[in-house]
PDB file of N, CA, C and O in Angstrom:
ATOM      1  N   UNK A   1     129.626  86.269  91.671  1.00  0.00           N
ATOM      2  CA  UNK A   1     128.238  86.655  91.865  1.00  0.00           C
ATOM      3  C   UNK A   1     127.440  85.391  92.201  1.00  0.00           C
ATOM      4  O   UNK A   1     127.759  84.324  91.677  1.00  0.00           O
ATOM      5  N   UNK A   2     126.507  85.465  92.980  1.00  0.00           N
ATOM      6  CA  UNK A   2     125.505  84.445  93.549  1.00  0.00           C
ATOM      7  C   UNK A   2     124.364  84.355  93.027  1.00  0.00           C
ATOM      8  O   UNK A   2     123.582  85.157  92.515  1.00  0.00           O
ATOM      9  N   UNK A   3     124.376  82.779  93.312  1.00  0.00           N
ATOM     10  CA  UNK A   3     122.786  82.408  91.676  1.00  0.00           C
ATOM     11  C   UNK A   3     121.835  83.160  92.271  1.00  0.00           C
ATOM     12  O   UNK A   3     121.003  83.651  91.508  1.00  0.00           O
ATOM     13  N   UNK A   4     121.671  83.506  94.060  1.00  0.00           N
ATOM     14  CA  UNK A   4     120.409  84.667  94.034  1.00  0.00           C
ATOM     15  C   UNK A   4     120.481  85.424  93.363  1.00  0.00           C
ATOM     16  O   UNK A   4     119.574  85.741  92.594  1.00  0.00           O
ATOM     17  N   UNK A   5     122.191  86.261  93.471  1.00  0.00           N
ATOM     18  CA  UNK A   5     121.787  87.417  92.650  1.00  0.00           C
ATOM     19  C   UNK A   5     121.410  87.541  91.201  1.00  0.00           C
ATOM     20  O   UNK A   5     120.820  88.293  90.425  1.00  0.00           O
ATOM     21  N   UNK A   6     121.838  86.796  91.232  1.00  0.00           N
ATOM     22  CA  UNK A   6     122.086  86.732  89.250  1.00  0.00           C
ATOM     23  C   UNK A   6     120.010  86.583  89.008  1.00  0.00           C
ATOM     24  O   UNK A   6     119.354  87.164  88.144  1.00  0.00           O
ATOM     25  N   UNK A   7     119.449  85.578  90.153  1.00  0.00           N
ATOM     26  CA  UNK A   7     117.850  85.363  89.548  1.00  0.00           C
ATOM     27  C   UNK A   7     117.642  86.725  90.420  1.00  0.00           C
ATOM     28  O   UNK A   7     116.607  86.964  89.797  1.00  0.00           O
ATOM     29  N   UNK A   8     117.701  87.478  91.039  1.00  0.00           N
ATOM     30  CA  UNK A   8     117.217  88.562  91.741  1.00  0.00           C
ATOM     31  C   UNK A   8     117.212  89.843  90.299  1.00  0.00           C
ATOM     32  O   UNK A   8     116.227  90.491  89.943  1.00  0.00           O
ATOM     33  N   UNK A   9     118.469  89.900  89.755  1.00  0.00           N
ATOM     34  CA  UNK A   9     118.590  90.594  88.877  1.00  0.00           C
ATOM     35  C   UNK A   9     117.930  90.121  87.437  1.00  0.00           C
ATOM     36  O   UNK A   9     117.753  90.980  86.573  1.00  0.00           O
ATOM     37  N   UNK A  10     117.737  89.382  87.305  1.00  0.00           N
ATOM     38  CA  UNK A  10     116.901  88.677  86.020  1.00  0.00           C
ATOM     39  C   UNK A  10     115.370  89.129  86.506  1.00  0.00           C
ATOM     40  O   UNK A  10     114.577  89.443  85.618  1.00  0.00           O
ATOM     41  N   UNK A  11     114.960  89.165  87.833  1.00  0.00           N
ATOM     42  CA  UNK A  11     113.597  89.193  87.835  1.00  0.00           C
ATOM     43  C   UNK A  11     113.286  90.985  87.622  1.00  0.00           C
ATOM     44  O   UNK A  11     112.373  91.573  87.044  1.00  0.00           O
ATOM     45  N   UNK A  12     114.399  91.445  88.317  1.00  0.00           N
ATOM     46  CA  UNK A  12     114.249  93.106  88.017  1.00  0.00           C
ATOM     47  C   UNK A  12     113.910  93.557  86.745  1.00  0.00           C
ATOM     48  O   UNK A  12     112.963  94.276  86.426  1.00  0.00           O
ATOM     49  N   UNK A  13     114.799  93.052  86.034  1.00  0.00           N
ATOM     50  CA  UNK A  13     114.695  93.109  84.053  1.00  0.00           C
ATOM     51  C   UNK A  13     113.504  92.472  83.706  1.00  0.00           C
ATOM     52  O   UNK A  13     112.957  93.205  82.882  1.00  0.00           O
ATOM     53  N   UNK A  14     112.935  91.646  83.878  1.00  0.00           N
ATOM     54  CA  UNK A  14     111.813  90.914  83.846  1.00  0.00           C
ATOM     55  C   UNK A  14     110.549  92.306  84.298  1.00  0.00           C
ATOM     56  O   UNK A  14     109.757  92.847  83.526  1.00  0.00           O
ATOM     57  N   UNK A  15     110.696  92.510  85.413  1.00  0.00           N
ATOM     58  CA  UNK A  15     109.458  93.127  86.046  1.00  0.00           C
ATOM     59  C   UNK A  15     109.557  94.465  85.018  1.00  0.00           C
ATOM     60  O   UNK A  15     108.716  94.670  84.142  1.00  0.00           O
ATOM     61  N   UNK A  16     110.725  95.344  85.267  1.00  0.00           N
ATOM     62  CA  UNK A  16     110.755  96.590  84.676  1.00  0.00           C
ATOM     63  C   UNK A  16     110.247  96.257  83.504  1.00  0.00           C
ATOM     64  O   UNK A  16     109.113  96.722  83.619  1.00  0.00           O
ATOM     65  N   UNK A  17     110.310  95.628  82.134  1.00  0.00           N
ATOM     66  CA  UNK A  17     109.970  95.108  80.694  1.00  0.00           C
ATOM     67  C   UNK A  17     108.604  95.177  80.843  1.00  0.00           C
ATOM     68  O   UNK A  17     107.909  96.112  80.446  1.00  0.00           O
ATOM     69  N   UNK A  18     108.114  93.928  81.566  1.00  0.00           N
ATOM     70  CA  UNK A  18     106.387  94.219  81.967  1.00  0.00           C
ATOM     71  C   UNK A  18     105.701  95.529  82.184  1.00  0.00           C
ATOM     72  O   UNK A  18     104.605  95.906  81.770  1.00  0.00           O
ATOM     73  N   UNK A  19     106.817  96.296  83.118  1.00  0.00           N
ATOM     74  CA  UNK A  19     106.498  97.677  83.926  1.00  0.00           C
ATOM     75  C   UNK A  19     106.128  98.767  82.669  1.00  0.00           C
ATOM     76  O   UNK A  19     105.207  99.538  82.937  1.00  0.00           O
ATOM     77  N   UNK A  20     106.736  98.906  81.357  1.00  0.00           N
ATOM     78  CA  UNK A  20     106.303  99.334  80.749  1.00  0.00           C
ATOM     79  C   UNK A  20     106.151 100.500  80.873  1.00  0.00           C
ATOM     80  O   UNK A  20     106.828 100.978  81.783  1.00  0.00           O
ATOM     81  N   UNK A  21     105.187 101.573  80.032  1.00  0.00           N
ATOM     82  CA  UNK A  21     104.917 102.827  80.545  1.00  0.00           C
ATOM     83  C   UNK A  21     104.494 103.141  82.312  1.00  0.00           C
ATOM     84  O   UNK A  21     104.317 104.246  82.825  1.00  0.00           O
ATOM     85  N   UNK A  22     104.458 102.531  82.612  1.00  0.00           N
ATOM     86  CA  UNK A  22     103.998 102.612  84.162  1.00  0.00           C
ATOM     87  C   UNK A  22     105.543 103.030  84.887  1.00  0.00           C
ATOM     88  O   UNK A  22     105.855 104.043  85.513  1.00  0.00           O
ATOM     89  N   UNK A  23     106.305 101.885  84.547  1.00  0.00           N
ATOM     90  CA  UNK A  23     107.746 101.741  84.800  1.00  0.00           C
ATOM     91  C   UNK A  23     108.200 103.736  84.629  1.00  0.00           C
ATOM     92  O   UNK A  23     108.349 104.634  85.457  1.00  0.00           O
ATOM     93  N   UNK A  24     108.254 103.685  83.557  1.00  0.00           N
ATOM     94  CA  UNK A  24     109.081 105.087  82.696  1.00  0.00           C
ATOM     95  C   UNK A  24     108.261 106.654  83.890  1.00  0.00           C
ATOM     96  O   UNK A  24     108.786 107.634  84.419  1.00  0.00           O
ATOM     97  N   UNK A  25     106.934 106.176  83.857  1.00  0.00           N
ATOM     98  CA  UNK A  25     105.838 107.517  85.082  1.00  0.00           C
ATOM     99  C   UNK A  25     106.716 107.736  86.345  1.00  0.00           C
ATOM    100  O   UNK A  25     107.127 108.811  86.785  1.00  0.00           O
ATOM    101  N   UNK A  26     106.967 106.159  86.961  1.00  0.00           N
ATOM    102  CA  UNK A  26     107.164 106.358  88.357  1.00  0.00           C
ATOM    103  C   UNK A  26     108.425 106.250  88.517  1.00  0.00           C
ATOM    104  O   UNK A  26     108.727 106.161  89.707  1.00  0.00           O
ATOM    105  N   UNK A  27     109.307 106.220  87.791  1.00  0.00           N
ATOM    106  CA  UNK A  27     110.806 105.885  87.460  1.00  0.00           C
ATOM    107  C   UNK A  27     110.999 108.173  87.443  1.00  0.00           C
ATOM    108  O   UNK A  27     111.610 108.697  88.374  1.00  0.00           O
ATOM    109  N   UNK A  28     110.638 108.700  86.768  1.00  0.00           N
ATOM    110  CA  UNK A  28     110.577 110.403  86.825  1.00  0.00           C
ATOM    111  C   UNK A  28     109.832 110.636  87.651  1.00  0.00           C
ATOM    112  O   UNK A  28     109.748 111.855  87.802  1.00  0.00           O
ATOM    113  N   UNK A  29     109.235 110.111  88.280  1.00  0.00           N
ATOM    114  CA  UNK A  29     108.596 111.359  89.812  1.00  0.00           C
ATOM    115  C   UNK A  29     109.725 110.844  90.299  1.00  0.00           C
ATOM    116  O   UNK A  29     110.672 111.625  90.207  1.00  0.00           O
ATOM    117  N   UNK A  30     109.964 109.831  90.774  1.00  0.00           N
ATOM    118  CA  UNK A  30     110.543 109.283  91.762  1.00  0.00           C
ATOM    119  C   UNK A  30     111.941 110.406  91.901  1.00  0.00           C
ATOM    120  O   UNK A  30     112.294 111.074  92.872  1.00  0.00           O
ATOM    121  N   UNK A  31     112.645 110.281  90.287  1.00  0.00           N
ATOM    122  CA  UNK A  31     114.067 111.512  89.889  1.00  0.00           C
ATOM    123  C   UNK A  31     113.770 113.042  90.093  1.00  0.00           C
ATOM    124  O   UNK A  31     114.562 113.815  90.633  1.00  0.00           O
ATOM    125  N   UNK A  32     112.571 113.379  89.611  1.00  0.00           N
ATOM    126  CA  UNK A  32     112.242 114.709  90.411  1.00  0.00           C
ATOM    127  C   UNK A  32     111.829 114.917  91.746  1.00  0.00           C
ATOM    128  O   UNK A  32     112.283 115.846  92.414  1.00  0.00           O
ATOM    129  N   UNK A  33     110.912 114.031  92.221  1.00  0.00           N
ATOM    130  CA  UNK A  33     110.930 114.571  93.727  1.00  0.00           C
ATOM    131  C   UNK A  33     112.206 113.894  94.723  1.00  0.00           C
ATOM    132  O   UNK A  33     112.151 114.320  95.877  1.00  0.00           O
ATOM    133  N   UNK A  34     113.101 113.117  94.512  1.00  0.00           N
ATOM    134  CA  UNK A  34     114.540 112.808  95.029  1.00  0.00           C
ATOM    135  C   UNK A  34     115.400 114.338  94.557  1.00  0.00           C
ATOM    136  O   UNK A  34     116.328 114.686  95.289  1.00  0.00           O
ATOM    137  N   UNK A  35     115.106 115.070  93.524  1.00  0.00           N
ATOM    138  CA  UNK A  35     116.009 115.919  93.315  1.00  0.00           C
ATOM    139  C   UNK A  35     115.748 117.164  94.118  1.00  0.00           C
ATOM    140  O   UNK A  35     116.648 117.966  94.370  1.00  0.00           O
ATOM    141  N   UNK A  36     114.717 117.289  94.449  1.00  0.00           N
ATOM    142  CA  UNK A  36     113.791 118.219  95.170  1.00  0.00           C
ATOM    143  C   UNK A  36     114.416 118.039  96.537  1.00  0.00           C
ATOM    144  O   UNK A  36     114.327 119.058  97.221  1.00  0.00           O
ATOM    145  N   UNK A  37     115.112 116.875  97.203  1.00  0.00           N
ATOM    146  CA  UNK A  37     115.204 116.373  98.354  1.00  0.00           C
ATOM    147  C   UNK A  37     114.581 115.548  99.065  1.00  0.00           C
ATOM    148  O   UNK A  37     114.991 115.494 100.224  1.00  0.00           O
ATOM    149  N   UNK A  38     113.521 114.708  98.741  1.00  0.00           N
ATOM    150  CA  UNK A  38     112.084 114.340  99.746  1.00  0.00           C
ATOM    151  C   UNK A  38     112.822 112.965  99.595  1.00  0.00           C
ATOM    152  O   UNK A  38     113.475 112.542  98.641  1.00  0.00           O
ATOM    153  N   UNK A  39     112.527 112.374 100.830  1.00  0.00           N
ATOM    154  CA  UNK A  39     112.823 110.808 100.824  1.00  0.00           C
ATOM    155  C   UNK A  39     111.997 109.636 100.306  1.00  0.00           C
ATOM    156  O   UNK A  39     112.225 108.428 100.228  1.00  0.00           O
ATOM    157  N   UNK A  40     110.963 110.404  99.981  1.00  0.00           N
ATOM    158  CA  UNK A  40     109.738 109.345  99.270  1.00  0.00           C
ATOM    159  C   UNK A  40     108.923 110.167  98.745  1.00  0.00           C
ATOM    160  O   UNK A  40     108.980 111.395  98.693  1.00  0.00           O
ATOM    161  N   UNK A  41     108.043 109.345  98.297  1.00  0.00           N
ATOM    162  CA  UNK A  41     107.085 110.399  97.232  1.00  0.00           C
ATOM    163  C   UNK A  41     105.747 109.108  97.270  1.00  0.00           C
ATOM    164  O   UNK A  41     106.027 107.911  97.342  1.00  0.00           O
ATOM    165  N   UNK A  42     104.496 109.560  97.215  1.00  0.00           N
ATOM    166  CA  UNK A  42     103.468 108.977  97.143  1.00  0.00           C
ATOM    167  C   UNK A  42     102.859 109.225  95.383  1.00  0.00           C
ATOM    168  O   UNK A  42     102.739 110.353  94.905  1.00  0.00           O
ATOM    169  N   UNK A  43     102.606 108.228  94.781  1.00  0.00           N
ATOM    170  CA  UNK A  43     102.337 108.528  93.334  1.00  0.00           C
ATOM    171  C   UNK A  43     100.729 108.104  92.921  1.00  0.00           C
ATOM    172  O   UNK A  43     100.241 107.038  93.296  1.00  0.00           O
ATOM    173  N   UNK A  44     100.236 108.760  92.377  1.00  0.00           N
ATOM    174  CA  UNK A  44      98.899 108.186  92.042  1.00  0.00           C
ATOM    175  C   UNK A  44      98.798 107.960  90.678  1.00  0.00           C
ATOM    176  O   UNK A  44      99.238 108.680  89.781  1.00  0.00           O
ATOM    177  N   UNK A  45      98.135 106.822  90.567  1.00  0.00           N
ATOM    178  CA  UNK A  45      98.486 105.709  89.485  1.00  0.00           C
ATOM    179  C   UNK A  45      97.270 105.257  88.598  1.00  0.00           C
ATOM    180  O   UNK A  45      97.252 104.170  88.022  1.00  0.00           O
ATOM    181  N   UNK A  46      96.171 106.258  88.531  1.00  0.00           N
ATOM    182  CA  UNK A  46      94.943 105.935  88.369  1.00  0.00           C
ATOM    183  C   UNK A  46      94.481 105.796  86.970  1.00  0.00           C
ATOM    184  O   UNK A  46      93.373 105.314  86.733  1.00  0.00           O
ATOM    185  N   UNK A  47      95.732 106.421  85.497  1.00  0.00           N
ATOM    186  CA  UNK A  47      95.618 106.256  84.645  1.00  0.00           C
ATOM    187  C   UNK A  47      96.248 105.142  84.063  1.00  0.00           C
ATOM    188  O   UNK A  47      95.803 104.678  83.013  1.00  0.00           O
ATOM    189  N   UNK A  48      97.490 104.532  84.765  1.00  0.00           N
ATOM    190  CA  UNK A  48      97.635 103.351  84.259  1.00  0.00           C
ATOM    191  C   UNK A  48      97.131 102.180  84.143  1.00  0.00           C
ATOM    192  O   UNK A  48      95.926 101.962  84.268  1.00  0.00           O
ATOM    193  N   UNK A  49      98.147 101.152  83.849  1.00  0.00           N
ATOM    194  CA  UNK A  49      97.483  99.841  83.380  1.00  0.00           C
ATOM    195  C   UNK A  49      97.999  99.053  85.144  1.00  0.00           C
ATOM    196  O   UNK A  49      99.066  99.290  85.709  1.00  0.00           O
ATOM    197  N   UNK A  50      96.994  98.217  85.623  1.00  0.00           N
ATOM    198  CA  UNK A  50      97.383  97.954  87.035  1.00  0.00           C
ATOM    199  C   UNK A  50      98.485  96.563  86.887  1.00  0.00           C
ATOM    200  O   UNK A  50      99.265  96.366  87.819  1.00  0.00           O
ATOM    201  N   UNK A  51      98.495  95.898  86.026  1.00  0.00           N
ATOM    202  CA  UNK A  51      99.688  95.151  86.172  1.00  0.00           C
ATOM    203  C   UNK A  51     101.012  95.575  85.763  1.00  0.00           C
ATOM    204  O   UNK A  51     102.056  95.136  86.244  1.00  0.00           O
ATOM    205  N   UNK A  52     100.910  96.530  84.767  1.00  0.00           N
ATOM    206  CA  UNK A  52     102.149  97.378  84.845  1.00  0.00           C
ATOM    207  C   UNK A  52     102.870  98.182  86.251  1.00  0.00           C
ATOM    208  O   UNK A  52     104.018  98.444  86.611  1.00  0.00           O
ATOM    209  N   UNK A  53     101.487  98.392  86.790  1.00  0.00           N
ATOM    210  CA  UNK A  53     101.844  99.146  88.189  1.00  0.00           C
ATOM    211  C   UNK A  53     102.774  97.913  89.071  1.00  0.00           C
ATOM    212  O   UNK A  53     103.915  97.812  89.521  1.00  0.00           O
ATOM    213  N   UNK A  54     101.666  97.167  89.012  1.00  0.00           N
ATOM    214  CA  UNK A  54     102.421  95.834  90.217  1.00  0.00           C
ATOM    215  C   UNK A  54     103.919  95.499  89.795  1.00  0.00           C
ATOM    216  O   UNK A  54     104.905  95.454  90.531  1.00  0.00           O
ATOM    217  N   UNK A  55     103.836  95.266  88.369  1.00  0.00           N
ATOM    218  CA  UNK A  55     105.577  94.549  87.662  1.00  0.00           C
ATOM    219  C   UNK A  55     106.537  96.414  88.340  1.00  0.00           C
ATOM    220  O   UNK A  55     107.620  96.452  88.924  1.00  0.00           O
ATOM    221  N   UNK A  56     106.057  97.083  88.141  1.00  0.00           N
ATOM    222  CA  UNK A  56     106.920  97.952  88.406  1.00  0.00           C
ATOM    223  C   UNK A  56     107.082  98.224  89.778  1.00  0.00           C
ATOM    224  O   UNK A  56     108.120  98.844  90.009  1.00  0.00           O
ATOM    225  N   UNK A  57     106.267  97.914  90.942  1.00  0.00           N
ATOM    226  CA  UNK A  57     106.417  98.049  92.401  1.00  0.00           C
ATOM    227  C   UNK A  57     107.199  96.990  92.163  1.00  0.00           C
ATOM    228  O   UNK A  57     108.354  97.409  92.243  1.00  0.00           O
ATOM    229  N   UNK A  58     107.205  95.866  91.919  1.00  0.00           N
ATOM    230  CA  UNK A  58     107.494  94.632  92.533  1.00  0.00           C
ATOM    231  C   UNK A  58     109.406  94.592  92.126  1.00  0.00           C
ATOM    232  O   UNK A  58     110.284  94.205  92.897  1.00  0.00           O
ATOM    233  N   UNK A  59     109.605  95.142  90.646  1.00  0.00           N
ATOM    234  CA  UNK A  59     110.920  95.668  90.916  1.00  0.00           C
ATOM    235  C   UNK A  59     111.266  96.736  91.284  1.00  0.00           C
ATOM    236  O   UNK A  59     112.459  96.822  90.996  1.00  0.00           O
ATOM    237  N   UNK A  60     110.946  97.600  91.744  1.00  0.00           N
ATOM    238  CA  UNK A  60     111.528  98.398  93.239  1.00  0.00           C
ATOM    239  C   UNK A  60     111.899  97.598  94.229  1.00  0.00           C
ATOM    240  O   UNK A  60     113.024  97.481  94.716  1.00  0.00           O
ATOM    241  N   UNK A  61     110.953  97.071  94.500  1.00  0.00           N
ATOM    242  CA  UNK A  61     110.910  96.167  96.111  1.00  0.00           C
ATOM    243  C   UNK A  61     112.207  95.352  95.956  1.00  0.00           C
ATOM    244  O   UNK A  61     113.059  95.142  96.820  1.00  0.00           O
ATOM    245  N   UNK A  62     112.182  94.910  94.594  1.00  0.00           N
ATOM    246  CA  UNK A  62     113.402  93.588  94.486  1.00  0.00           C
ATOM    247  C   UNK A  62     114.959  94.814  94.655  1.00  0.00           C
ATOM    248  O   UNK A  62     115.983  94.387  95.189  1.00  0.00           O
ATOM    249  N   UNK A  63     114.884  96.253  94.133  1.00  0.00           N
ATOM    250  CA  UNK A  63     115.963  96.497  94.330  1.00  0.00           C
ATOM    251  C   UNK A  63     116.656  97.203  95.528  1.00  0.00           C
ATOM    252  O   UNK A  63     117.760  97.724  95.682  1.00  0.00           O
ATOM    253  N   UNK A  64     115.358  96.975  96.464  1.00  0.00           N
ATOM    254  CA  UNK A  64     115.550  97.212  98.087  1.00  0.00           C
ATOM    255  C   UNK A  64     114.833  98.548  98.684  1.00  0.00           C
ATOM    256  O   UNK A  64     115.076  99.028  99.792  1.00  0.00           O
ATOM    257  N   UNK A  65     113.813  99.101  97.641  1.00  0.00           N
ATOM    258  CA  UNK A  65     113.357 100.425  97.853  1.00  0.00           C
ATOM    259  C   UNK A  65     112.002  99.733  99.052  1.00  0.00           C
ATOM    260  O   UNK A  65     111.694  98.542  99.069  1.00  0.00           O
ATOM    261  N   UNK A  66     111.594 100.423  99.637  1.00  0.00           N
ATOM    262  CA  UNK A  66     110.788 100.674 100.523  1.00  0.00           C
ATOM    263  C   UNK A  66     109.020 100.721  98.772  1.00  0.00           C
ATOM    264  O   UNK A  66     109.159 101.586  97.908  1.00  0.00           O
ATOM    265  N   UNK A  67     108.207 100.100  98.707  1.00  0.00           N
ATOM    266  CA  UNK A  67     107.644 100.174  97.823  1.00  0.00           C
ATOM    267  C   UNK A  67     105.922  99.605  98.178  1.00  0.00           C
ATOM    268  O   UNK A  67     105.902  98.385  98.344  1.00  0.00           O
ATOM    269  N   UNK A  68     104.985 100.060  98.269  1.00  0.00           N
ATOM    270  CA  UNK A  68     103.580  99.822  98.243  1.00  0.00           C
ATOM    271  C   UNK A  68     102.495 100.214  96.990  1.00  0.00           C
ATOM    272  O   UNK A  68     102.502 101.331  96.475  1.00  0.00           O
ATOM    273  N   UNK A  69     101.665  99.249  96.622  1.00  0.00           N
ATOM    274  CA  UNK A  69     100.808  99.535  95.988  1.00  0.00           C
ATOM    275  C   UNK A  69      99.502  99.529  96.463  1.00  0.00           C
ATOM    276  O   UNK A  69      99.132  98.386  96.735  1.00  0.00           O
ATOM    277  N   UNK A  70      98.659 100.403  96.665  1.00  0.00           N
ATOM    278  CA  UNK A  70      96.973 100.483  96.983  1.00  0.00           C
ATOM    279  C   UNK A  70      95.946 100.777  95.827  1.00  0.00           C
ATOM    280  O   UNK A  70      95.405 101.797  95.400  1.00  0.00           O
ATOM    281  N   UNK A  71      95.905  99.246  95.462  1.00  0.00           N
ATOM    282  CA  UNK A  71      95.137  99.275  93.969  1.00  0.00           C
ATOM    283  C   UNK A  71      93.519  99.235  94.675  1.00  0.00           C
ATOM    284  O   UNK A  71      92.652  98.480  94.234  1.00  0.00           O
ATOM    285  N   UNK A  72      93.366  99.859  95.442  1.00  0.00           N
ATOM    286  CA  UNK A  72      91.622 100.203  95.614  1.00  0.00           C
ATOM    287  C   UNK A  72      91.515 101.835  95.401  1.00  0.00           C
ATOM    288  O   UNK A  72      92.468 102.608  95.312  1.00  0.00           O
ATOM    289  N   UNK A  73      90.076 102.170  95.341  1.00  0.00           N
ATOM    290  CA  UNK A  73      90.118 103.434  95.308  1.00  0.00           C
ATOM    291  C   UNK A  73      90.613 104.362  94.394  1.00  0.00           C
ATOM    292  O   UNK A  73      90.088 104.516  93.291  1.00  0.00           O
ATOM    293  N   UNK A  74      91.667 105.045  94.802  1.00  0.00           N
ATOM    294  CA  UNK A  74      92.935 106.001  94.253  1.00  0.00           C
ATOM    295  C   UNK A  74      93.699 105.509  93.623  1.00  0.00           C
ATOM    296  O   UNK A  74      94.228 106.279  92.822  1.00  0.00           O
ATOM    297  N   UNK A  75      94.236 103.932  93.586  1.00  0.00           N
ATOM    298  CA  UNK A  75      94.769 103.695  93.426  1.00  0.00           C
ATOM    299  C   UNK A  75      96.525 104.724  93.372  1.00  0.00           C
ATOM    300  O   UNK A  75      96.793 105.412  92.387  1.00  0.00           O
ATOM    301  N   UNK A  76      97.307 104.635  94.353  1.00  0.00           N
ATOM    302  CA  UNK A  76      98.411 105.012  94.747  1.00  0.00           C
ATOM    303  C   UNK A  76      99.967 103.744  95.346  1.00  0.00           C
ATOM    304  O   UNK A  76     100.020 102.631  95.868  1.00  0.00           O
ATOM    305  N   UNK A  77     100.648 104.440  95.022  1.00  0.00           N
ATOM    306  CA  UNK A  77     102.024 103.644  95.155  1.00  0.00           C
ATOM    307  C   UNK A  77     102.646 104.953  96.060  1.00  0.00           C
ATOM    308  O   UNK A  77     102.471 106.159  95.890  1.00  0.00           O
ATOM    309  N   UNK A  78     103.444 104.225  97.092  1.00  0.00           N
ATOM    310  CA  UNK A  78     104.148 105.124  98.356  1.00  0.00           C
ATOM    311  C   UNK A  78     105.501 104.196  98.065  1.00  0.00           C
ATOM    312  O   UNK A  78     105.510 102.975  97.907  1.00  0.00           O
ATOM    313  N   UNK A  79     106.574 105.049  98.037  1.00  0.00           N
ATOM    314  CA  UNK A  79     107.722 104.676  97.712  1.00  0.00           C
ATOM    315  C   UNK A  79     108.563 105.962  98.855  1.00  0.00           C
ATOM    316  O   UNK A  79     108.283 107.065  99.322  1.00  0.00           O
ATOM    317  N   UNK A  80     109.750 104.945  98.901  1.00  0.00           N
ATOM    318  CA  UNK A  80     110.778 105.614 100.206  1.00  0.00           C
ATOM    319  C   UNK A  80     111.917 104.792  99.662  1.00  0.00           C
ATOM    320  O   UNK A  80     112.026 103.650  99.216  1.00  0.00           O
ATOM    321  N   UNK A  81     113.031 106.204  99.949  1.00  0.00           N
ATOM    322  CA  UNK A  81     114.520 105.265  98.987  1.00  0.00           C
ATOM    323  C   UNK A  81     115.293 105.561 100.275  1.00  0.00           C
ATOM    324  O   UNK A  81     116.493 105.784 100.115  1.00  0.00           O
ATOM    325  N   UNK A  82     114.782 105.606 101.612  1.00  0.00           N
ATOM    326  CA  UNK A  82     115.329 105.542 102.684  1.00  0.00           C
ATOM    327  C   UNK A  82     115.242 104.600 103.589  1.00  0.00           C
ATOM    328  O   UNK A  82     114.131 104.321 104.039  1.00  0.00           O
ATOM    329  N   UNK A  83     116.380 103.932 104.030  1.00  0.00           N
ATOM    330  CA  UNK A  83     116.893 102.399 104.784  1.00  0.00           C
ATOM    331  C   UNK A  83     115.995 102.067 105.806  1.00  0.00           C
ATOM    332  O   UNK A  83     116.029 102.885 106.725  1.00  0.00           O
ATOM    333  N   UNK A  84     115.241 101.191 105.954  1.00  0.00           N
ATOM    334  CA  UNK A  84     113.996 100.815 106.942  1.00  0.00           C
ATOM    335  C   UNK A  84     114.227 100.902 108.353  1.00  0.00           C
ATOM    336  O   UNK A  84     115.243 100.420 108.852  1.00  0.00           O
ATOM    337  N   UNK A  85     113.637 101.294 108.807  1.00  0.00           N
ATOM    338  CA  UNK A  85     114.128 100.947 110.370  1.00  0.00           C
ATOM    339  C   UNK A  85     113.763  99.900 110.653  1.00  0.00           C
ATOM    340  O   UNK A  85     112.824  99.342 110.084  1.00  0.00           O
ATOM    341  N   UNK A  86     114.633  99.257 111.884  1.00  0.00           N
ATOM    342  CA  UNK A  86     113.971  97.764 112.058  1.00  0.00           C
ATOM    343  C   UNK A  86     114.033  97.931 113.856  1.00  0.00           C
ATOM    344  O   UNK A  86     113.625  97.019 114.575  1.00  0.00           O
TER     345      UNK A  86
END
């Protein structure tokens, strides 16, 4: 295993811990609307805590998910567990 991975995976555990209840919200939509079939799911995030939101986008992103946060407004997170086009 490669020292990226090994700090790539330390930061995941890191972020998720921070992520907290935020983590556990968007961690079950994400399992119900994937079970449903949908390739992404848009989540609105307006009762949480916003750095929980970020630690928890930010490990998605690290584990290759397609992942946004729009902390104005609505505050919403758009997530896609489908391979980017490039």
């Amino acid at each position: 295993m490669s020292l990226l991975t090994l700090i790539r995976e330390e930061a995941i555990v890191a972020n998720v811990q921070k992520g907290n209840e935020a983590w556990k919200m968007i961690t079950e939509c994400m399992r119900s609307v994937a079970k449903a079939g949908d390739p992404n799911v848009r989540i609105t995030v307006s009762s949480q805590n916003p750095e929980e939101v970020q630690a928890s986008v930010k490990a998605l992103q690290l584990m290759g998910f397609y992942a946004d946060f729009q902390n104005e407004g609505r505050r919403e997170i758009y997530i896609s567990w489908m391979p980017r086009q490039r």
